[in-house]
C-alpha positions as CSV (number, residue, x, y, z in Angstrom):
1,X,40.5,29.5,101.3
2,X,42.4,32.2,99.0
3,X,41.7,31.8,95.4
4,X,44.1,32.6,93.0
5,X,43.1,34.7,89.5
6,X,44.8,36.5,86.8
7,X,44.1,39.7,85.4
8,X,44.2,37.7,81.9
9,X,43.2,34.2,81.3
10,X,46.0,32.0,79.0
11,X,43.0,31.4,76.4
12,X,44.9,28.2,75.4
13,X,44.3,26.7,78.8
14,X,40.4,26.7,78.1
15,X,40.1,23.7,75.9
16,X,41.9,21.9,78.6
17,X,39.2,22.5,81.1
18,X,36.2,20.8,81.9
19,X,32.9,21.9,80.8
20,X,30.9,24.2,82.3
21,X,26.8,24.3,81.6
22,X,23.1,24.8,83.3
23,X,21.5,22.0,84.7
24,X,18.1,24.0,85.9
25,X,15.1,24.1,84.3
26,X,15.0,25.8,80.9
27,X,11.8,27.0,79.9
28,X,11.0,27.7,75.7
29,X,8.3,31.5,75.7
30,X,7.0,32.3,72.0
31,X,3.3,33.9,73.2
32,X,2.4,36.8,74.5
33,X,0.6,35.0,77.8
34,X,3.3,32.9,78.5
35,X,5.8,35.6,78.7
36,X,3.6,37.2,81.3
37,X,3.0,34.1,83.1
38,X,7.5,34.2,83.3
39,X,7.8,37.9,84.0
40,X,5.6,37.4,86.8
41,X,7.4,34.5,88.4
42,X,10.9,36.6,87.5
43,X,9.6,39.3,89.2
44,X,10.0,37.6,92.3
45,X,13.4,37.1,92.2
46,X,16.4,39.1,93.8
47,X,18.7,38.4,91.3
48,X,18.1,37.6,87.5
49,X,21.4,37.0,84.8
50,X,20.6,38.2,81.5
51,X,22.0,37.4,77.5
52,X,20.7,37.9,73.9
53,X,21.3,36.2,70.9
54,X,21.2,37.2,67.4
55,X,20.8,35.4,64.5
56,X,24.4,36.0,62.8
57,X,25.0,37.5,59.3
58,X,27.0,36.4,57.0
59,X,26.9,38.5,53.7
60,X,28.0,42.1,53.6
61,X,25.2,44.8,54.9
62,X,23.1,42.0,56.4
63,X,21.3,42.5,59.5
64,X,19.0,40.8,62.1
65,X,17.0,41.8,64.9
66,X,17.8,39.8,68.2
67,X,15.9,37.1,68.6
68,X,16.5,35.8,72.1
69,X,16.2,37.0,75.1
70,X,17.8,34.5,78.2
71,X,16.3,35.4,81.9
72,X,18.0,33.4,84.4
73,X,18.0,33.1,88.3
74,X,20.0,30.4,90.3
75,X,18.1,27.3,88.9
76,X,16.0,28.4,86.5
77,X,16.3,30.2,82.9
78,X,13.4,31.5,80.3
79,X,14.4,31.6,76.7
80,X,12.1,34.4,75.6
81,X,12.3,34.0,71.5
82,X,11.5,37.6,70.7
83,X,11.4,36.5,66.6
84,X,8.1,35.0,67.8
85,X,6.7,37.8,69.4
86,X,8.1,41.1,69.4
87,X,9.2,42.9,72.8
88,X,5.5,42.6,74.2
89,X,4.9,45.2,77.5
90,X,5.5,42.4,80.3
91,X,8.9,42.3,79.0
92,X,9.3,45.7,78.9
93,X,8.3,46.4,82.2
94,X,11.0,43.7,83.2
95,X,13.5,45.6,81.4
96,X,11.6,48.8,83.1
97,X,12.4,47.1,87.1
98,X,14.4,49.4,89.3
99,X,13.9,47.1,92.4
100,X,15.4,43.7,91.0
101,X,19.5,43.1,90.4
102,X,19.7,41.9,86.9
103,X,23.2,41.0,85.7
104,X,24.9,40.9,82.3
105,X,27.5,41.3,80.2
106,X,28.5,44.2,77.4
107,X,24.9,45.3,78.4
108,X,25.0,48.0,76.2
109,X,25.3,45.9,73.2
110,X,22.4,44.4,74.5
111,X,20.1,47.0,75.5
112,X,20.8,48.8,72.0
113,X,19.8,45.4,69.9
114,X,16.7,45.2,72.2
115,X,15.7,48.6,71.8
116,X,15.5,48.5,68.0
117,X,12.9,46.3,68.8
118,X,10.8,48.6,71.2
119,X,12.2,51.8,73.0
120,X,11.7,51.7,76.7
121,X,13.3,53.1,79.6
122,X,16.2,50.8,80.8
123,X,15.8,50.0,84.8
124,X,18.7,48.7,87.6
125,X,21.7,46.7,85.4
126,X,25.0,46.1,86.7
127,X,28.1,44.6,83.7
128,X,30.1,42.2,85.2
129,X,32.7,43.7,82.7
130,X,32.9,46.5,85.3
131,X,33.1,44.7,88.2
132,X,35.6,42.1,87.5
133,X,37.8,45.3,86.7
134,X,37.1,46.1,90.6
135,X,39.7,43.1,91.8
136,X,41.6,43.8,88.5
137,X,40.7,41.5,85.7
138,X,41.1,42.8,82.6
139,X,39.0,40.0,80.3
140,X,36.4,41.5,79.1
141,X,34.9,37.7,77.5
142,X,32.4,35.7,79.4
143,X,34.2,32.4,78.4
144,X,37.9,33.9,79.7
145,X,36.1,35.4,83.4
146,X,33.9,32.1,84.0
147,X,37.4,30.5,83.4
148,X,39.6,32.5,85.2
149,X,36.9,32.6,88.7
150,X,35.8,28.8,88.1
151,X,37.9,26.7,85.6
152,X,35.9,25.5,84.3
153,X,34.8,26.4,80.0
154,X,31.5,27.7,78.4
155,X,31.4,26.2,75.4
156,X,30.9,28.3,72.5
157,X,30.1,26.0,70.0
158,X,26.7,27.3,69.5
159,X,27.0,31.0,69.0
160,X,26.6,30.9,65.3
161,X,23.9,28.9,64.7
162,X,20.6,30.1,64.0
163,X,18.8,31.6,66.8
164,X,15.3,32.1,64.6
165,X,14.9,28.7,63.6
166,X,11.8,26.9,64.1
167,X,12.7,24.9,67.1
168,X,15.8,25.0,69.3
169,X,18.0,22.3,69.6
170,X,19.0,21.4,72.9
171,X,22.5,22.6,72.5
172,X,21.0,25.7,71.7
173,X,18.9,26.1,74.7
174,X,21.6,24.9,77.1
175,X,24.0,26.9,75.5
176,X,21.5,30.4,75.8
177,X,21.0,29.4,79.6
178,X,24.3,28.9,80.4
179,X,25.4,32.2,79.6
180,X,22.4,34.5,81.0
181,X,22.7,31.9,84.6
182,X,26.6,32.0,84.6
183,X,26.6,36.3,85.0
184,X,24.7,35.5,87.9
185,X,27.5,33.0,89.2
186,X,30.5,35.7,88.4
187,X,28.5,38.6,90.2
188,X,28.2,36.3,93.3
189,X,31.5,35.3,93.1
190,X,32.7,39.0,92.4
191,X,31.0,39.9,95.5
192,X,32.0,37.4,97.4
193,X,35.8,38.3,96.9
194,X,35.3,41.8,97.5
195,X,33.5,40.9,100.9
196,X,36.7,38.6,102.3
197,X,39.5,39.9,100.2
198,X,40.6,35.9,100.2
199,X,42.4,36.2,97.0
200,X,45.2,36.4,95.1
201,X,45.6,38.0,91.7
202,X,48.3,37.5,89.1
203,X,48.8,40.6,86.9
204,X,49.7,40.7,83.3
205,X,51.0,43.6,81.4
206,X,48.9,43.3,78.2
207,X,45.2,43.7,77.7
208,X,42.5,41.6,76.5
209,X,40.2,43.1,73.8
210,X,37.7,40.7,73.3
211,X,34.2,41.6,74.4
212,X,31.8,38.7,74.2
Protein backbone atom coordinates (compact mmCIF):
# COMPACT_ATOMS: atom_id res chain seq x y z
CA UNK A 1 0.00 0.00 0.00
CA UNK A 2 1.81 3.51 -0.85
CA UNK A 3 1.80 5.84 1.94
CA UNK A 4 1.58 9.28 1.45
CA UNK A 5 4.06 11.99 3.54
CA UNK A 6 5.10 15.51 3.38
CA UNK A 7 8.35 16.95 3.55
CA UNK A 8 6.60 19.29 6.31
CA UNK A 9 3.84 18.45 8.65
CA UNK A 10 0.79 21.31 8.80
CA UNK A 11 1.60 21.54 12.76
CA UNK A 12 -2.05 22.63 13.16
CA UNK A 13 -3.27 19.25 12.00
CA UNK A 14 -1.64 17.62 15.23
CA UNK A 15 -4.19 18.51 17.90
CA UNK A 16 -6.69 16.94 15.57
CA UNK A 17 -5.05 13.56 15.75
CA UNK A 18 -5.40 10.85 17.94
CA UNK A 19 -2.90 10.12 20.63
CA UNK A 20 -0.07 8.36 20.26
CA UNK A 21 1.77 6.58 23.54
CA UNK A 22 3.72 3.27 24.96
CA UNK A 23 1.85 0.59 26.25
CA UNK A 24 4.99 -1.77 27.21
CA UNK A 25 6.39 -2.27 30.30
CA UNK A 26 8.07 0.77 31.83
CA UNK A 27 10.64 0.01 34.29
CA UNK A 28 11.74 3.13 37.15
CA UNK A 29 16.29 2.49 37.74
CA UNK A 30 17.70 4.81 40.68
CA UNK A 31 20.65 2.14 42.03
CA UNK A 32 23.58 1.24 40.77
CA UNK A 33 22.62 -2.75 40.71
CA UNK A 34 19.56 -2.26 39.12
CA UNK A 35 20.96 -0.42 36.27
CA UNK A 36 23.27 -3.31 35.69
CA UNK A 37 20.63 -5.79 36.07
CA UNK A 38 18.81 -3.38 32.69
CA UNK A 39 22.06 -2.91 30.83
CA UNK A 40 22.41 -6.49 30.83
CA UNK A 41 18.93 -7.44 29.55
CA UNK A 42 19.40 -4.30 26.92
CA UNK A 43 22.31 -5.68 25.81
CA UNK A 44 20.46 -8.35 24.24
CA UNK A 45 18.60 -6.43 22.06
CA UNK A 46 19.10 -5.55 18.30
CA UNK A 47 17.60 -2.42 18.45
CA UNK A 48 17.32 0.11 21.44
CA UNK A 49 15.43 3.98 20.95
CA UNK A 50 17.02 6.40 23.14
CA UNK A 51 15.86 10.13 24.85
CA UNK A 52 16.98 12.33 27.83
CA UNK A 53 15.27 14.67 29.80
CA UNK A 54 16.34 17.61 31.67
CA UNK A 55 15.03 19.25 34.34
CA UNK A 56 14.04 22.82 32.64
CA UNK A 57 15.31 26.28 33.79
CA UNK A 58 13.55 28.96 34.15
CA UNK A 59 15.62 31.98 35.51
CA UNK A 60 18.43 33.55 33.51
CA UNK A 61 21.93 31.51 33.76
CA UNK A 62 20.28 28.52 35.42
CA UNK A 63 21.40 25.16 34.48
CA UNK A 64 20.74 21.41 35.22
CA UNK A 65 22.40 18.33 34.58
CA UNK A 66 20.03 15.70 32.68
CA UNK A 67 18.39 13.68 34.77
CA UNK A 68 16.87 10.90 32.61
CA UNK A 69 18.00 8.63 30.55
CA UNK A 70 14.95 6.51 28.45
CA UNK A 71 16.25 2.99 26.88
CA UNK A 72 13.63 1.48 24.90
CA UNK A 73 13.20 -1.62 22.66
CA UNK A 74 9.87 -2.73 21.00
CA UNK A 75 7.88 -3.45 24.26
CA UNK A 76 9.89 -2.50 26.80
CA UNK A 77 11.45 1.00 28.17
CA UNK A 78 14.00 1.63 31.34
CA UNK A 79 13.76 5.14 32.85
CA UNK A 80 17.30 5.32 34.10
CA UNK A 81 17.07 8.64 36.60
CA UNK A 82 20.63 9.63 36.39
CA UNK A 83 19.87 12.56 39.40
CA UNK A 84 19.81 9.44 41.48
CA UNK A 85 22.90 7.98 40.50
CA UNK A 86 25.32 9.51 38.35
CA UNK A 87 26.39 7.90 34.92
CA UNK A 88 27.60 4.65 36.71
CA UNK A 89 30.06 2.29 34.21
CA UNK A 90 27.17 -0.25 33.08
CA UNK A 91 25.66 2.68 31.49
CA UNK A 92 28.61 3.79 30.06
CA UNK A 93 29.53 0.75 28.56
CA UNK A 94 25.98 0.83 26.97
CA UNK A 95 26.71 4.15 25.58
CA UNK A 96 30.33 2.46 24.79
CA UNK A 97 28.27 -0.63 22.42
CA UNK A 98 29.47 -0.73 18.86
CA UNK A 99 27.48 -4.01 18.12
CA UNK A 100 23.79 -2.87 19.07
CA UNK A 101 21.54 -0.16 16.77
CA UNK A 102 20.54 2.45 19.11
CA UNK A 103 18.30 5.18 17.71
CA UNK A 104 17.57 8.74 18.65
CA UNK A 105 16.90 12.06 17.94
CA UNK A 106 19.29 15.45 17.94
CA UNK A 107 21.70 12.88 19.49
CA UNK A 108 24.25 15.37 19.81
CA UNK A 109 22.29 17.38 22.16
CA UNK A 110 22.13 14.37 23.98
CA UNK A 111 25.35 12.92 24.04
CA UNK A 112 26.82 16.46 25.10
CA UNK A 113 24.21 16.78 28.23
CA UNK A 114 25.34 13.14 29.08
CA UNK A 115 28.84 13.71 28.88
CA UNK A 116 28.92 16.50 31.36
CA UNK A 117 28.06 13.97 33.51
CA UNK A 118 30.90 11.36 32.74
CA UNK A 119 33.19 11.49 29.45
CA UNK A 120 33.10 8.29 27.64
CA UNK A 121 33.64 7.17 24.20
CA UNK A 122 30.24 7.37 22.21
CA UNK A 123 29.63 3.75 20.35
CA UNK A 124 27.06 2.94 17.03
CA UNK A 125 24.07 5.88 16.96
CA UNK A 126 22.12 6.63 14.02
CA UNK A 127 19.61 10.31 14.19
CA UNK A 128 16.52 9.74 12.72
CA UNK A 129 16.84 13.52 11.92
CA UNK A 130 19.18 12.27 9.22
CA UNK A 131 17.38 9.64 7.84
CA UNK A 132 14.01 11.04 7.48
CA UNK A 133 16.00 13.64 5.31
CA UNK A 134 16.91 10.33 3.08
CA UNK A 135 13.06 10.14 1.57
CA UNK A 136 12.94 14.02 1.95
CA UNK A 137 11.33 15.20 5.17
CA UNK A 138 12.53 18.15 6.28
CA UNK A 139 10.92 18.15 10.18
CA UNK A 140 13.40 17.98 12.27
CA UNK A 141 10.63 17.53 15.60
CA UNK A 142 9.89 14.11 16.95
CA UNK A 143 6.08 15.24 17.44
CA UNK A 144 5.89 16.58 13.48
CA UNK A 145 7.82 13.01 12.00
CA UNK A 146 5.79 10.47 14.32
CA UNK A 147 2.85 12.57 12.83
CA UNK A 148 3.69 12.92 9.41
CA UNK A 149 4.74 8.64 9.16
CA UNK A 150 1.82 7.59 11.59
CA UNK A 151 -0.92 10.28 12.42
CA UNK A 152 -1.09 9.88 15.06
CA UNK A 153 0.36 12.92 18.14
CA UNK A 154 2.96 12.57 20.99
CA UNK A 155 1.81 14.51 23.45
CA UNK A 156 4.05 17.02 24.83
CA UNK A 157 2.36 17.97 27.72
CA UNK A 158 4.98 16.79 30.02
CA UNK A 159 8.17 18.18 28.77
CA UNK A 160 8.42 20.92 31.36
CA UNK A 161 7.78 19.37 34.34
CA UNK A 162 10.28 18.34 36.69
CA UNK A 163 12.32 15.45 35.70
CA UNK A 164 14.31 15.32 39.40
CA UNK A 165 11.38 15.06 41.45
CA UNK A 166 11.03 12.51 43.99
CA UNK A 167 8.82 10.18 42.22
CA UNK A 168 7.50 10.28 38.65
CA UNK A 169 4.13 10.67 37.84
CA UNK A 170 2.75 8.39 35.50
CA UNK A 171 2.41 10.94 32.82
CA UNK A 172 5.83 11.47 33.22
CA UNK A 173 6.93 8.02 32.78
CA UNK A 174 4.70 7.32 29.84
CA UNK A 175 5.50 10.43 28.35
CA UNK A 176 9.75 9.55 28.72
CA UNK A 177 8.88 6.04 27.12
CA UNK A 178 7.06 7.20 24.42
CA UNK A 179 9.61 9.22 23.06
CA UNK A 180 12.87 6.94 23.51
CA UNK A 181 10.31 3.68 21.94
CA UNK A 182 8.74 5.85 19.16
CA UNK A 183 12.61 6.54 17.44
CA UNK A 184 12.54 3.00 17.22
CA UNK A 185 9.06 3.02 15.37
CA UNK A 186 10.27 6.01 12.79
CA UNK A 187 13.70 4.07 12.12
CA UNK A 188 11.64 0.92 11.24
CA UNK A 189 9.39 2.73 9.39
CA UNK A 190 12.21 4.75 7.66
CA UNK A 191 13.63 1.62 6.59
CA UNK A 192 10.88 0.03 5.62
CA UNK A 193 10.10 2.82 2.86
CA UNK A 194 13.52 2.95 1.65
CA UNK A 195 13.37 -1.03 1.23
CA UNK A 196 9.81 -0.86 -1.06
CA UNK A 197 9.95 2.68 -2.30
CA UNK A 198 5.77 2.40 -1.68
CA UNK A 199 5.41 5.99 -1.08
CA UNK A 200 4.54 9.15 -2.00
CA UNK A 201 5.95 12.47 -0.78
CA UNK A 202 4.45 15.86 -0.87
CA UNK A 203 7.11 18.63 -1.06
CA UNK A 204 6.95 22.04 0.51
CA UNK A 205 9.05 24.95 -0.23
CA UNK A 206 9.78 26.20 3.31
CA UNK A 207 11.80 24.57 6.05
CA UNK A 208 11.06 23.58 9.46
CA UNK A 209 13.46 24.71 12.20
CA UNK A 210 12.33 23.11 15.12
CA UNK A 211 14.62 20.46 16.60
CA UNK A 212 12.94 18.57 19.45
Amino acid sequence: MNKTISSQYDKNLIPTLPVEAFEGRIFVITTESEAARAVKYLMSQPILGFDTETRPSFRHGESHKVALLQVSTHDTCFLFRLNCMGLPECIVTLLSDTTILKVGLSLRDDMMMLSRRRRFKEGTFVDIQNEVSKIGITDMSLQKIYANLFGRKISKRQQLTNWEADILTDAQKTYAATDAWACIRIYEEIERLNQTKQFTIIRHETDNTETR
